[in-house]
C-alpha positions, 0 to 999 in steps of 0.5 A: 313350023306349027312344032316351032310354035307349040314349043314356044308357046309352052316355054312362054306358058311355064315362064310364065305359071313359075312366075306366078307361083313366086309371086304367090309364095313371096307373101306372108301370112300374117295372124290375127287373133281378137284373144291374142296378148297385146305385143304379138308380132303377128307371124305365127297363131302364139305370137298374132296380133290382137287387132287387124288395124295393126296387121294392116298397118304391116302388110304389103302387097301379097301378104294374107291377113 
């Protein structure tokens, strides 16, 4: 019964840990730069946006700004 457990117990675990691994990596990073030129599109440090207000008024839940 106990190896029933364990093995129940570690299959929950690894759902669970890959679940959470997708919900990290289904963010964005978004780039912020006060020296950036105005029009960025905020997805790389060439193209950031020069001010937070508009990184935030993009983002979403799991981005990182």
């Amino acid at each position: 019964m106990s190896g029933k457990t364990n093995l129940k117990t570690s299959l929950i675990m690894a759902v669970l840990l890959v679940g959470i691994q997708c919900a990290i990596a289904a963010g964005e990073v978004i780039y912020v730069d006060a020296n950036a030129p105005p029009s960025g599109t905020g997805q790389t440090w060439a193209t950031a946006y020069r001010y937070l207000l508009d990184a935030l008024a993009v983002e979403s839940s799991g981005d990182e700004i």
